[in-house]
C-alpha positions as CSV (number, residue, x, y, z in Angstrom):
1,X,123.5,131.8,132.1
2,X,124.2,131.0,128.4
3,X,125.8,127.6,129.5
4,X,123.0,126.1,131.0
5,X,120.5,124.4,128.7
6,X,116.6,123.5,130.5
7,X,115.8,119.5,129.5
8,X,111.9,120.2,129.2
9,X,108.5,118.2,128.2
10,X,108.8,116.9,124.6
11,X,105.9,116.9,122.6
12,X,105.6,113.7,120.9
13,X,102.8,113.2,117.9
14,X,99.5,115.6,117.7
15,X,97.4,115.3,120.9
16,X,100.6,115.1,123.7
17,X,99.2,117.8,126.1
18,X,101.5,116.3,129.3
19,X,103.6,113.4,130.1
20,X,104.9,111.1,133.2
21,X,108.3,111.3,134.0
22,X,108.6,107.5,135.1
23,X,111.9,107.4,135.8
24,X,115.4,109.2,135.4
25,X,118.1,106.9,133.5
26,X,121.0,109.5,134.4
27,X,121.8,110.9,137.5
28,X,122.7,114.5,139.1
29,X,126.1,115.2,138.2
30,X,126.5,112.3,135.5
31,X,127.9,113.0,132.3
32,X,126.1,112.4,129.2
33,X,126.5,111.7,125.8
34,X,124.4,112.6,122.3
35,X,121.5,110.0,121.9
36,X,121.7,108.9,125.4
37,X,118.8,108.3,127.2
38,X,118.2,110.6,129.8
39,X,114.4,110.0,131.3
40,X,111.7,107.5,130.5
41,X,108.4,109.2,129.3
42,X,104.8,107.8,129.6
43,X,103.0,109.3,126.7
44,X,98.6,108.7,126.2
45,X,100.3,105.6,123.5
46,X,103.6,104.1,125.0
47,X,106.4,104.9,127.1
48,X,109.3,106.3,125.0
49,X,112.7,108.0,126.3
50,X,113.9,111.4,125.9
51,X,117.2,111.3,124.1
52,X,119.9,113.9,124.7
53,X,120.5,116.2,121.7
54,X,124.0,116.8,122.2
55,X,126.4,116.1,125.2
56,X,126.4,117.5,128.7
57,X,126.2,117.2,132.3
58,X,123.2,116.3,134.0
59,X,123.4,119.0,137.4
60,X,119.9,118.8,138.4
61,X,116.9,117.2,138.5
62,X,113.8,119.0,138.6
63,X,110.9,116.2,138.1
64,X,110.1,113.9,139.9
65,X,109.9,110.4,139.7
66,X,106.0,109.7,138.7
67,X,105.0,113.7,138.2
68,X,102.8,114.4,135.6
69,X,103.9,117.7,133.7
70,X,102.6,119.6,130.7
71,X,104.7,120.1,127.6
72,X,107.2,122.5,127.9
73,X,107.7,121.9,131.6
74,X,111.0,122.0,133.4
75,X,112.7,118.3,133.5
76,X,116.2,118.9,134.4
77,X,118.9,121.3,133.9
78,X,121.9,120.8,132.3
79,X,125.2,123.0,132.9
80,X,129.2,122.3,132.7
81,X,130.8,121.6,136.5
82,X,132.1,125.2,136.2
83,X,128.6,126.9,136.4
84,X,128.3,127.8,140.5
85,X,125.0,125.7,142.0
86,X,123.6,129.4,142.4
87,X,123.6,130.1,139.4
88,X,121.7,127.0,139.0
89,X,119.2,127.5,141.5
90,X,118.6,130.8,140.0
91,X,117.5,129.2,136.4
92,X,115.3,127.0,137.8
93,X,113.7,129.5,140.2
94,X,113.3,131.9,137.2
95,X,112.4,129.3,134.6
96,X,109.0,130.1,132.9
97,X,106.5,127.3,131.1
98,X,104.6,128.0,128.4
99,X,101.5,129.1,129.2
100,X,98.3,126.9,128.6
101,X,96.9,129.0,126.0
102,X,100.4,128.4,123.9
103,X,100.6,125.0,125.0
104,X,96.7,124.5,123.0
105,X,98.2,126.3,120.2
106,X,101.0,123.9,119.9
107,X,98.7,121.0,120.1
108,X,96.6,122.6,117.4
109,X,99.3,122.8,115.1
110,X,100.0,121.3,112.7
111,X,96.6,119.7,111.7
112,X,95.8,117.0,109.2
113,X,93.6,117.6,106.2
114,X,91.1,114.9,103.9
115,X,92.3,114.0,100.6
116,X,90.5,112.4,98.1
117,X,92.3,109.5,96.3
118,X,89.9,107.8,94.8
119,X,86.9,106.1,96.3
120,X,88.5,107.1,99.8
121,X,88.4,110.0,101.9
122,X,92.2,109.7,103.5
123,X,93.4,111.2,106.6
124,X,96.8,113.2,106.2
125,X,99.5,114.8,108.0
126,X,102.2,116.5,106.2
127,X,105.4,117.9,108.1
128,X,108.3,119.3,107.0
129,X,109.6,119.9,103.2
130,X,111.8,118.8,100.5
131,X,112.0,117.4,97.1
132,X,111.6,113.8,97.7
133,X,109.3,113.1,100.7
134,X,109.4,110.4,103.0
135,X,105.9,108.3,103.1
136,X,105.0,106.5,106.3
137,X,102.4,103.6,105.8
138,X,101.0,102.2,109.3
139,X,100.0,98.6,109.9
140,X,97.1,96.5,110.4
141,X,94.4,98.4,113.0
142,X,97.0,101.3,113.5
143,X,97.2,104.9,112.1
144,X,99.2,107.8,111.7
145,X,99.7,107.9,115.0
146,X,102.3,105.1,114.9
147,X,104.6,107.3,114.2
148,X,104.2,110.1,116.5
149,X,107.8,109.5,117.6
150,X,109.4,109.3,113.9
151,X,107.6,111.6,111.6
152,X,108.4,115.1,113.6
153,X,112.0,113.8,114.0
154,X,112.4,113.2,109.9
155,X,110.9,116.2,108.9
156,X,113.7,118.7,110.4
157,X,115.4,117.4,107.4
158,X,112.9,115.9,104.7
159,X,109.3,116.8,104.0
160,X,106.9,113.3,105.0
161,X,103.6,112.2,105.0
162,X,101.7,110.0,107.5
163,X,98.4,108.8,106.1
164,X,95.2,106.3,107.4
165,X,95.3,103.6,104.8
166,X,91.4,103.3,104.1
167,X,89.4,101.4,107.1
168,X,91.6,102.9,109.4
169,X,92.0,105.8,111.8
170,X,89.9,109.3,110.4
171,X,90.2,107.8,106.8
172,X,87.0,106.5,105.1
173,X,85.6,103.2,106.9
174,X,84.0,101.3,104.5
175,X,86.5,99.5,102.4
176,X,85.4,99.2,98.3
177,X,86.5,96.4,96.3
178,X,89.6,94.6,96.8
179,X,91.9,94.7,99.9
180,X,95.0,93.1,98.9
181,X,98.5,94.5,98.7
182,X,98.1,95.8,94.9
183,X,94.9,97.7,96.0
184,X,96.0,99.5,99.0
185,X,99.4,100.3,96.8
186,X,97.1,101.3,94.4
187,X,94.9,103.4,96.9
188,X,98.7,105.3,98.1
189,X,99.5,105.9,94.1
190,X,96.4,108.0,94.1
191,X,96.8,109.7,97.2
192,X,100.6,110.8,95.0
193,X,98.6,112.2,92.5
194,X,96.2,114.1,94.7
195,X,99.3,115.7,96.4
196,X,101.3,115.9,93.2
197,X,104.0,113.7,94.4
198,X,106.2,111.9,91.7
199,X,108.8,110.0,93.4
200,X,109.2,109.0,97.4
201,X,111.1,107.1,99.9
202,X,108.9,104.6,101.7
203,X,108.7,103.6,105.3
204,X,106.5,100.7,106.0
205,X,105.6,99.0,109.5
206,X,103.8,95.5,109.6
207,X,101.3,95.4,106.9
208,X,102.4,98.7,105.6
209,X,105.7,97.0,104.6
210,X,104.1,94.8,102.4
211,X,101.9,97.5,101.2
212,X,105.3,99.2,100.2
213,X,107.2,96.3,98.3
214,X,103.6,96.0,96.5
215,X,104.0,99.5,95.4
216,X,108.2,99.0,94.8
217,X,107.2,95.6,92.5
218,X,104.8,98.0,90.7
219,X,106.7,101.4,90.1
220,X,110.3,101.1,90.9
221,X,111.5,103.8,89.0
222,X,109.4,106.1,91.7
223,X,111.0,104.6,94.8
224,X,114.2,106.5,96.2
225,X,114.4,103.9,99.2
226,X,112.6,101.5,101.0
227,X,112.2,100.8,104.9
228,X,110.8,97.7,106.3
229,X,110.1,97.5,109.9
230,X,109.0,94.6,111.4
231,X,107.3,94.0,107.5
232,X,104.4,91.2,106.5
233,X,105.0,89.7,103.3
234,X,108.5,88.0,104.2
235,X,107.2,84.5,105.3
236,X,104.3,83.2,106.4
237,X,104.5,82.8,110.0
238,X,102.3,85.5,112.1
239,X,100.9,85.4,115.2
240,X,97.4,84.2,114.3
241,X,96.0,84.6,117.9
242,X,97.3,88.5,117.9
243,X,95.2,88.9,114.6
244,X,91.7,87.4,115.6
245,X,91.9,88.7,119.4
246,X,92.2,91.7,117.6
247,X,89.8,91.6,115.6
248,X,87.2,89.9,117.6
249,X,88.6,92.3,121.6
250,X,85.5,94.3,122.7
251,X,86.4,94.9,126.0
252,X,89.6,96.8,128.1
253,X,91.0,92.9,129.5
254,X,90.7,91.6,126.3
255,X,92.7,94.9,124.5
256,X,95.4,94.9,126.6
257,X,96.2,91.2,126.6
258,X,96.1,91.6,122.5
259,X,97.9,95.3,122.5
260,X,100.3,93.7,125.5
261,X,102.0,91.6,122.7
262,X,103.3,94.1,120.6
263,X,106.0,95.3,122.5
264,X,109.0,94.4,124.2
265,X,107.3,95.5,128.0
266,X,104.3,94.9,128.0
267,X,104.0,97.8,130.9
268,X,104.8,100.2,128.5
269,X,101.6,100.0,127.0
270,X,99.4,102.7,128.2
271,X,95.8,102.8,129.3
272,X,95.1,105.5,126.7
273,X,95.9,103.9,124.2
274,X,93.7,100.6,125.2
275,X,91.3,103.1,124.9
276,X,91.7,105.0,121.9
277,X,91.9,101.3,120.3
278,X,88.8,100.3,121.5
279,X,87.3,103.8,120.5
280,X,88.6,103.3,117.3
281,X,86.8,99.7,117.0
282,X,83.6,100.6,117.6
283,X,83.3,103.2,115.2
284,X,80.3,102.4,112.0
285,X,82.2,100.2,109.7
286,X,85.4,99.3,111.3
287,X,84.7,96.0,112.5
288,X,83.9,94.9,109.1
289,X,86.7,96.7,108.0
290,X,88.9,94.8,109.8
291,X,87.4,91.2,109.4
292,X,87.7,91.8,105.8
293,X,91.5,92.2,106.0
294,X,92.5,90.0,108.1
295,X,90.7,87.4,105.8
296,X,92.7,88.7,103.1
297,X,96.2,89.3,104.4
298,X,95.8,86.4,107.7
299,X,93.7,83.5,106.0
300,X,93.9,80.6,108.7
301,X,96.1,82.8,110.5
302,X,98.6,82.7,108.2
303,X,100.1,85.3,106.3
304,X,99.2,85.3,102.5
305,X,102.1,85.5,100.2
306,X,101.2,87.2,97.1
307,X,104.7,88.0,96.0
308,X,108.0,86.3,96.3
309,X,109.5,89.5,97.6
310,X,113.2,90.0,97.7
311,X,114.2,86.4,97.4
312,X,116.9,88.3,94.8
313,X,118.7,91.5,94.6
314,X,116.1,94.6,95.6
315,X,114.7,96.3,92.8
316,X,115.6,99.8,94.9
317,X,117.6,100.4,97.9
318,X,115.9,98.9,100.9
319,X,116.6,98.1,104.3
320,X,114.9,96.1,107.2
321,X,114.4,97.2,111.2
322,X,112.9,94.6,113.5
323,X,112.6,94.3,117.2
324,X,114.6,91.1,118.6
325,X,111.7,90.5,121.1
326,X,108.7,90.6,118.0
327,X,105.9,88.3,118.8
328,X,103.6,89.1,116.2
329,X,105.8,88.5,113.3
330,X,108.8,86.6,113.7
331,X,112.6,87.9,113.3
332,X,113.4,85.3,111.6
333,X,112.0,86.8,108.3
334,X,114.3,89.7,108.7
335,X,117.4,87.8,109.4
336,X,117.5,85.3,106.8
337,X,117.5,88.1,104.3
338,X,120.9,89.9,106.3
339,X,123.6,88.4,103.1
340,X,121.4,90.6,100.6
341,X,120.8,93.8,101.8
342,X,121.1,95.7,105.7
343,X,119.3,94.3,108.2
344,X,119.5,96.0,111.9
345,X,118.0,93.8,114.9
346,X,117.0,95.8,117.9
347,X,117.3,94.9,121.1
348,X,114.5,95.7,123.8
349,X,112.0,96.1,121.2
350,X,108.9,93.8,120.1
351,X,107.0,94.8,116.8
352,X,107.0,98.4,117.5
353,X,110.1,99.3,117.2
354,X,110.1,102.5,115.5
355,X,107.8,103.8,119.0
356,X,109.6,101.4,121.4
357,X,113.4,102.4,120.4
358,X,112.6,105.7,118.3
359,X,115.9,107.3,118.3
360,X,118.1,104.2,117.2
361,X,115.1,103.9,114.5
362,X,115.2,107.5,113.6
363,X,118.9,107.3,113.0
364,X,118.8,104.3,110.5
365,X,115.8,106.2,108.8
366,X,117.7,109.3,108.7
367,X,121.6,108.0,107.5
368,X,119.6,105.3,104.9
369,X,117.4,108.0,103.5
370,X,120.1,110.6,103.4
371,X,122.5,108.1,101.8
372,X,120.0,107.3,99.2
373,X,118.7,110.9,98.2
């Protein structure tokens, strides 16, 4: 049975114990292709979709449409159209899951760890290895988490790091001092030190973009590459509404109408996640956290412009990802700077795209970074 290959569960980010199979986007007997998309996912954040690893045939589906299976479970089989169907009813029949116990292991591992940079306590996961590591900075009211989807994917290759900025996530809540874009690049040069990093590529989403270029206008010469998806700090328009209902959403109608506008579906949003968000709010320190930066980065709902960032040639190589459908932060910023360096619009995708189109993201992270090590 050497030919047939089990599709199972895929274990996205660091607490994925199960998914929902939603729906199948090949059929029994289809062919498929590398990077197609073979079955929508509903995660405890968003739905994503399982990408095929390399080509095949699709000869049976095993899950159902709407069953809720652990990680490692049996999806689908797939096999050339020489294998016999018994020898395909045989693999399924004797296909064995992981048992719970190794499925709690797997969760376990691997586990984040406290650094101390500075005033700040700052939550870290580190994957992977290699001489120049890839540094993902989240967003505004996100965490490491956002890239549940990216990070594992990166680090077959590269060594990265996910980190809570400060105010965020398990980091330290109370924010000290300043909470511009110099201080929180500040706050990442210290977490380098602490984990004897010299020189990086950076990957910034939303607020962590502009956090990024802060740290590129500051120390070039320790920036391999820069990645901006769906970045502040390119114009001033935002989404003011998103920022205060954010800010101000206490309850589960108000956090999904707010979360709702990040993405492309608003379906794909899941209850979970409303919850871990509103978790995360009322923890001791956060809502003041929080007030504080949107007054500093959204003053009157518009975006402060501290920097006149990339209005010439980029200091480093840098490219920019942005979901056509963004309506927190508008395309627009992205496109107007296509004539100066690469710019890739994805379709079906709000201002997550990195979670709502992972694998096209994870291939422009992957060939930019490889092409710039």
């Amino acid at each position: 049975m050497a030919e047939i290959t089990a599709i199972t569960m895929p274990k996205w980010g660091l607490t994925m114990t199960e998914g929902k199979v939603l729906g199948w986007l090949k059929g029994e007997g289809e062919d498929y292709r590398a990077g197609d998309e073979l079955v929508e996912i509903e995660t405890s954040k968003i739905t994503n979709v399982f990408e095929a690893g390399e080509a095949g045939r699709l000869r049976r589906i095993v899950a159902a449409e709407g069953a809720t299976l652990p990680i490692g479970a049996l999806l689908a089989v797939a096999a050339p159209a020489s294998v016999p169907d018994p020898e395909i009813d045989a693999f399924v029949a004797g296909f064995v899951a992981p048992e719970p116990a190794a499925a709690e292991e797997t969760q376990q591992a691997p586990a984040t760890r406290d650094i101390a940079a500075g005033d700040y306590r700052l939550r870290v996961l580190e994957l992977g290895s290699g001489a120049v590591p890839i540094i993902f900075i989240h967003g505004f009211g996100a965490d490491l988490n956002t890239w549940m989807f990216n990070q594992p994917a990166l680090a077959e290759h590269d060594r990265t790091i996910a980190f809570d900025l400060p105010g965020h996530g398990g980091s330290s809540k109370a924010l000290k001092g300043p909470v511009d874009g110099a201080s929180f690049a500040a706050d990442l040069d210290r977490l380098l030190a602490a984990l004897g990093v010299e020189r990086v590529h950076l990957v910034g989403h939303s607020m962590g973009g502009a956090i990024a270029l802060h740290f590129v206008s500051w120390q070039p010469a320790r920036v391999a590459s820069v990645t901006l998806i769906a970045s502040a700090g390119l114009g001033e328009e935002i989404n003011g509404a998103f920022i205060a209902g954010f800010v101000k959403m206490e309850r589960r109608r108000e956090a999904q109408d707010v979360l709702r506008l990040l993405v492309h579906d608003p379906a794909s949003v899941s209850r979970q996640m409303i919850e871990d968000v509103l978790r995360y709010k009322r923890l001791d320190g956060v809502p003041a956290a929080l007030a504080a930066l949107a007054a500093e980065w959204f003053p009157n709902g518009l975006q402060r412009m501290g920097l006149e960032f990339l209005t010439e040639a980029p200091q480093v190589p840098t490219q920019i990802i942005w979901g056509r459908d963004d309506r927190i932060i508008p395309v627009a910023h992205g496109e107007k700077l296509a004539g100066r360096l690469p710019v890739h619009i994805i379709d079906g995708a709000g201002h997550l795209p990195h979670m709502e189109k992972a694998g096209e993201v994870n291939r422009l992270l992957a060939a930019f970074i490889g092409a710039n090590a």
